[in-house]
Backbone as a printed PyTorch tensor [residue, N CA C, xyz], in Angstrom:
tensor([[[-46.1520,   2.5210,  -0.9130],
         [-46.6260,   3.6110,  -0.0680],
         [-47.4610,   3.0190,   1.0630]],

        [[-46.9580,   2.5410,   2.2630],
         [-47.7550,   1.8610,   3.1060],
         [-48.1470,   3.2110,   4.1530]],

        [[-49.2550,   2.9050,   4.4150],
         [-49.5510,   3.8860,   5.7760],
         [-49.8260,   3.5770,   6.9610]],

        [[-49.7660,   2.4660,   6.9640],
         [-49.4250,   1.3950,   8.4870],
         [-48.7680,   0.5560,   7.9930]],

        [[-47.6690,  -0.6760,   8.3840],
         [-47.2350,  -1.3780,   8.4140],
         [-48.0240,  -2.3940,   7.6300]],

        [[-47.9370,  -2.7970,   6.0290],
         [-48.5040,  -3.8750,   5.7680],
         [-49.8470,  -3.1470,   5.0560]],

        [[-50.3940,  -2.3540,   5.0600],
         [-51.5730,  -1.6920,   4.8880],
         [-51.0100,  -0.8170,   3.7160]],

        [[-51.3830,  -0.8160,   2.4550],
         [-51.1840,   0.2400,   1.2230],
         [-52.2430,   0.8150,   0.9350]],

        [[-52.1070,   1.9140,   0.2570],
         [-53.1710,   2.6910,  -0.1980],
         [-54.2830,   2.0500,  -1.4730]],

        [[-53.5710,   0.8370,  -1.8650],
         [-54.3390,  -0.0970,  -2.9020],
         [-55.5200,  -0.5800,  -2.0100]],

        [[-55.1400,  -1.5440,  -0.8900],
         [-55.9540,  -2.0240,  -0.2780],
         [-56.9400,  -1.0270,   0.3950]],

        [[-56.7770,  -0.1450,   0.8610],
         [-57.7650,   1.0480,   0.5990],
         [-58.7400,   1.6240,   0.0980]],

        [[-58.0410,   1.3590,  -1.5560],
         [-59.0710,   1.8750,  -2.6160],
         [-59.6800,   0.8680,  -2.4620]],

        [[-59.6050,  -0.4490,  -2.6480],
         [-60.4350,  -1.3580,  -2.9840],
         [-61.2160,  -1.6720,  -2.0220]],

        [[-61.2090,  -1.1740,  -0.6920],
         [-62.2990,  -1.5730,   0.3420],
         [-62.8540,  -0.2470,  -0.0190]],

        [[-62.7500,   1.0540,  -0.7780],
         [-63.5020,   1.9860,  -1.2100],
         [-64.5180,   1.7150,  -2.1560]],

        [[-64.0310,   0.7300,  -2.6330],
         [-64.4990,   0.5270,  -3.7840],
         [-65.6040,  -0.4410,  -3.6880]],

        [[-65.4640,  -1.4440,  -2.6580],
         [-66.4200,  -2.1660,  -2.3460],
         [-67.8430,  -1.5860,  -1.6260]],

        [[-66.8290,  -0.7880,  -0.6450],
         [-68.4480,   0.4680,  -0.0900],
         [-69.0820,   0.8040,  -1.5400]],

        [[-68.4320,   1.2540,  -2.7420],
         [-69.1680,   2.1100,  -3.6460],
         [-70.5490,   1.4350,  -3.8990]],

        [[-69.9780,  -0.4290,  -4.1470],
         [-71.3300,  -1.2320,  -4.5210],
         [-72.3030,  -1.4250,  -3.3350]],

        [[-71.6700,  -1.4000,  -2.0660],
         [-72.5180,  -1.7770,  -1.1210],
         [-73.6170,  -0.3740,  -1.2980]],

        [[-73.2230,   0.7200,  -1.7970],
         [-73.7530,   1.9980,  -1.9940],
         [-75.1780,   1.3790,  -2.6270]],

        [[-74.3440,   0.9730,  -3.7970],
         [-75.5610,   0.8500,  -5.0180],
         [-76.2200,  -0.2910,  -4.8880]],

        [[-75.7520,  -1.4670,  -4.2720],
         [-76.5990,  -2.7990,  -3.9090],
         [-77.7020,  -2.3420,  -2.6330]],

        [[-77.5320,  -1.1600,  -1.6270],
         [-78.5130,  -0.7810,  -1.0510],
         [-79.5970,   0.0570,  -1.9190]],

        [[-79.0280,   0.8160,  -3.0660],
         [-80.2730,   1.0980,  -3.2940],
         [-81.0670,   0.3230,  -4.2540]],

        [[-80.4110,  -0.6880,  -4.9750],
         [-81.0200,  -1.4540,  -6.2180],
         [-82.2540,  -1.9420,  -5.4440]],

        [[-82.0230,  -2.4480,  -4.0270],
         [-82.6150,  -3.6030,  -3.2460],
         [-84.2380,  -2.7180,  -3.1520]],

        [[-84.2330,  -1.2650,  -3.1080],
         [-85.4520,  -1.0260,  -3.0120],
         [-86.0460,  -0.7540,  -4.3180]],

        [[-85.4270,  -1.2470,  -5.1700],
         [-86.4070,  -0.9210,  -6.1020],
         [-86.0130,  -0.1550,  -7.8750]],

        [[-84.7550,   0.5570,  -7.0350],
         [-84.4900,   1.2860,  -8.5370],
         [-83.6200,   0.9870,  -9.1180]],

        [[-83.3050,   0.9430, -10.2120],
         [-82.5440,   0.3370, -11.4350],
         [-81.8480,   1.3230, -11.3900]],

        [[-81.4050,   2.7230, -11.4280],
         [-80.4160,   3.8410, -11.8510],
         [-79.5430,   4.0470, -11.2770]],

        [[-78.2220,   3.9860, -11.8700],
         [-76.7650,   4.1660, -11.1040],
         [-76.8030,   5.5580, -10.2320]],

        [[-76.7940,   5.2210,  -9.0550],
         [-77.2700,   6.6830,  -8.1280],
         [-75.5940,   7.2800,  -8.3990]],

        [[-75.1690,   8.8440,  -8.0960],
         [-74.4260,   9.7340,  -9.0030],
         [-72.9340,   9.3580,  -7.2810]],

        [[-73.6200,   8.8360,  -5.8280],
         [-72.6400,   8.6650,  -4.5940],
         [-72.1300,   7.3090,  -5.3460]],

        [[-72.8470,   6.3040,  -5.9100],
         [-71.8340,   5.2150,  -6.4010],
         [-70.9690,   5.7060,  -6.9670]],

        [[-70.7100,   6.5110,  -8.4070],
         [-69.9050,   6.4240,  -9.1570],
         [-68.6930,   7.5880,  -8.5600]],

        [[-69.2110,   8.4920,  -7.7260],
         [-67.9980,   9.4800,  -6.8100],
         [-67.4450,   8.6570,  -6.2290]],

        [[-67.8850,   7.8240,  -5.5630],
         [-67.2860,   6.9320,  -4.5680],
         [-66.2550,   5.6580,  -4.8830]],

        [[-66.8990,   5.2030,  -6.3150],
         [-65.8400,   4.3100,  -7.1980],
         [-64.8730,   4.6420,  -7.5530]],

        [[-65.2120,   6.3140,  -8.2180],
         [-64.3680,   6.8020,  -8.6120],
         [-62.9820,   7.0750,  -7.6380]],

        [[-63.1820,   7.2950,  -6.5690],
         [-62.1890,   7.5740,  -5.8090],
         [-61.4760,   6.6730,  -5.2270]],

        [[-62.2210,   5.4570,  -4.8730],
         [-61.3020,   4.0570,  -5.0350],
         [-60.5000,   3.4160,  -6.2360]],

        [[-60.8110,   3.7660,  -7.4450],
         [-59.8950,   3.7060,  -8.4340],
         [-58.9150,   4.7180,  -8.7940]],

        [[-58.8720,   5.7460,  -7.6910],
         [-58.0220,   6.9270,  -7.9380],
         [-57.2290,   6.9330,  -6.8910]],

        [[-57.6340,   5.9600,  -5.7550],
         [-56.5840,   6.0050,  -4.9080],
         [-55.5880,   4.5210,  -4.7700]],

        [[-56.3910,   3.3940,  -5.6600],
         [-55.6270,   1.8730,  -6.1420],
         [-54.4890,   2.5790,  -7.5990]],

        [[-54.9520,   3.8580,  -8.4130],
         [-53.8620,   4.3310,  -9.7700],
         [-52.5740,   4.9130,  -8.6510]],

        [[-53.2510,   6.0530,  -7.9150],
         [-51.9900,   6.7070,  -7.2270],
         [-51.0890,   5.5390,  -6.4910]],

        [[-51.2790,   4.6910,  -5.5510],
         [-50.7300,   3.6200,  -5.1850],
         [-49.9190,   3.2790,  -6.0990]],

        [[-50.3390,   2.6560,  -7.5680],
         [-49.7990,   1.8660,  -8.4520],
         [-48.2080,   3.1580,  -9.1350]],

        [[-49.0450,   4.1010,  -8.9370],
         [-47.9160,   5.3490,  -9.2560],
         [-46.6530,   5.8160,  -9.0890]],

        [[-46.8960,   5.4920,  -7.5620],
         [-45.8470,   5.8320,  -6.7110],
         [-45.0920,   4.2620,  -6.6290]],

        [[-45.6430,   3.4700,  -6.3630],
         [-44.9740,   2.2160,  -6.1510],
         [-43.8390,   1.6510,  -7.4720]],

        [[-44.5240,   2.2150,  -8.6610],
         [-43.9880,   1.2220,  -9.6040],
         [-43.7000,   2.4700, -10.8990]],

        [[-43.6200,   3.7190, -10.1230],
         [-43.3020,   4.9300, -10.8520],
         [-43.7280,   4.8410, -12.4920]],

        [[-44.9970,   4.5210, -12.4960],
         [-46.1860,   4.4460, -13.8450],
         [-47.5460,   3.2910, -12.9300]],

        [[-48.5160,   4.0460, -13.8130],
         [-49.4610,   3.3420, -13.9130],
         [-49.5040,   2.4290, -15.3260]],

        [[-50.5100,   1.6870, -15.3510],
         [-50.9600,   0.1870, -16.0980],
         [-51.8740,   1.1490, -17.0370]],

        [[-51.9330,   0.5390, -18.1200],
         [-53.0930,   0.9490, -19.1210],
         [-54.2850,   0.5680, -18.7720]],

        [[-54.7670,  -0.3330, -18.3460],
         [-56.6330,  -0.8880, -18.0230],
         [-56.5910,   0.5220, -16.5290]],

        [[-55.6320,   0.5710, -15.4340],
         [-56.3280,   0.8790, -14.7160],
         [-55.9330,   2.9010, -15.1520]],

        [[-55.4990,   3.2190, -16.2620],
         [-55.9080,   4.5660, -16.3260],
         [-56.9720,   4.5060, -17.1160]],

        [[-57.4240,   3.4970, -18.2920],
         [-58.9650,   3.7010, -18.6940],
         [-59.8980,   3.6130, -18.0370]],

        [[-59.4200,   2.3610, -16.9150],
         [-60.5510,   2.5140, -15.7820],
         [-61.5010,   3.9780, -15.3820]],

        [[-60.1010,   4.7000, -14.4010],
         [-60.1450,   5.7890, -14.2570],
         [-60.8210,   6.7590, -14.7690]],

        [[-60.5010,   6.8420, -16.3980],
         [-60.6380,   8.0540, -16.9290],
         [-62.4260,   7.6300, -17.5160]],

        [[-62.4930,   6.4550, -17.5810],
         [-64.1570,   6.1810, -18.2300],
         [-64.7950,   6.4310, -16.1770]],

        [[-63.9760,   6.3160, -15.6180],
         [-65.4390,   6.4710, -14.3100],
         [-65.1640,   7.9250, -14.2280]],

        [[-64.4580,   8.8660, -14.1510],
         [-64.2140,  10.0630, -14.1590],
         [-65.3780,  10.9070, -15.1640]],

        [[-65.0460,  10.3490, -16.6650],
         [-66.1530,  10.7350, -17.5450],
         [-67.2310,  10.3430, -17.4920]],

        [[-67.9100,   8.9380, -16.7060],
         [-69.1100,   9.2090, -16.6240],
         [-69.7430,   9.4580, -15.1500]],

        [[-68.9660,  10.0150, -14.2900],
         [-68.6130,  11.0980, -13.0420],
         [-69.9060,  11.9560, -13.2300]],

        [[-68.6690,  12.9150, -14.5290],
         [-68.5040,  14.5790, -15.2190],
         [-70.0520,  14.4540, -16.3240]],

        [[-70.3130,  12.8630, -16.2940],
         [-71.7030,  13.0970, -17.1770],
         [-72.7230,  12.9910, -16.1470]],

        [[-72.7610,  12.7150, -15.1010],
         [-73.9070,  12.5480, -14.3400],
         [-74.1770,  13.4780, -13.5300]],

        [[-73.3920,  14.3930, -13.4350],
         [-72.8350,  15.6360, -12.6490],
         [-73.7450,  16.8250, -13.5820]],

        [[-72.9240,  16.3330, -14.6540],
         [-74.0220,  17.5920, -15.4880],
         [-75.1910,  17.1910, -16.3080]],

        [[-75.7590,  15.8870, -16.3000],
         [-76.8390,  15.5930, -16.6790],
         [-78.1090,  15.8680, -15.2840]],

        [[-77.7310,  15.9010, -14.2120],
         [-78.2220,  16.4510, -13.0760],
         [-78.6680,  17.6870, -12.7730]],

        [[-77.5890,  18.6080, -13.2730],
         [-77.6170,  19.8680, -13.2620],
         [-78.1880,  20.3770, -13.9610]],

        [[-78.6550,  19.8120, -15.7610],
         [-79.5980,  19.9020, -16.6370],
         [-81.1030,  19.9970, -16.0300]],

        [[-81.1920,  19.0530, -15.2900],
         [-82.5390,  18.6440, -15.2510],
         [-83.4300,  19.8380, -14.5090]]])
C-alpha cells in the first residue's frame, strides 16, 4: 500500500511511533516518571497503522504485532478510564 512512490504506510507508523517517544522523552526530561496518556494514543496509532500496512500487503497480520496492538490498545482503554476515575 504505497502512498507515494516508495513511501508505505509502515514507514509511517514507525516515524509515528518515534514522535510517540520523542512525546514521552520530552516529558521524562522534566522530571516525571509517568507514562503521559498522548504517548500511548500516539503509539498506539503507529502500531495500528505499521498492522494495517502488514494487512493489506500480506493479506494477514503477524502474531507479535497483533499482541503488540492489542496490549497498547488495552493499556490505551486503562489510562483513559483510570483518568476519568480520578
Amino acid at each position: 500500500m504505497d502512498l507515494v512512490s516508495g513511501f508505505s504506510l509502515t514507514y509511517l507508523g514507525l516515524l509515528v511511533i518515534a514522535a510517540s517517544w520523542l512525546l514521552q522523552l520530552a516529558y521524562s526530561w522534566k522530571g516525571n516518571r509517568e507514562l503521559r496518556i498522548e504517548f500511548i494514543a500516539v503509539y498506539t496509532l503507529g502500531l495500528a497503522m505499521v498492522a494495517v500496512d502488514e494487512f493489506v500487503s500480506t493479506k494477514g497480520v503477524s502474531f507479535m504485532q497483533s499482541f503488540s496492538l492489542c496490549t497498547a490498545i488495552l493499556l490505551l482503554a486503562r489510562f483513559l478510564t483510570f483518568k476519568k476515575g480520578k
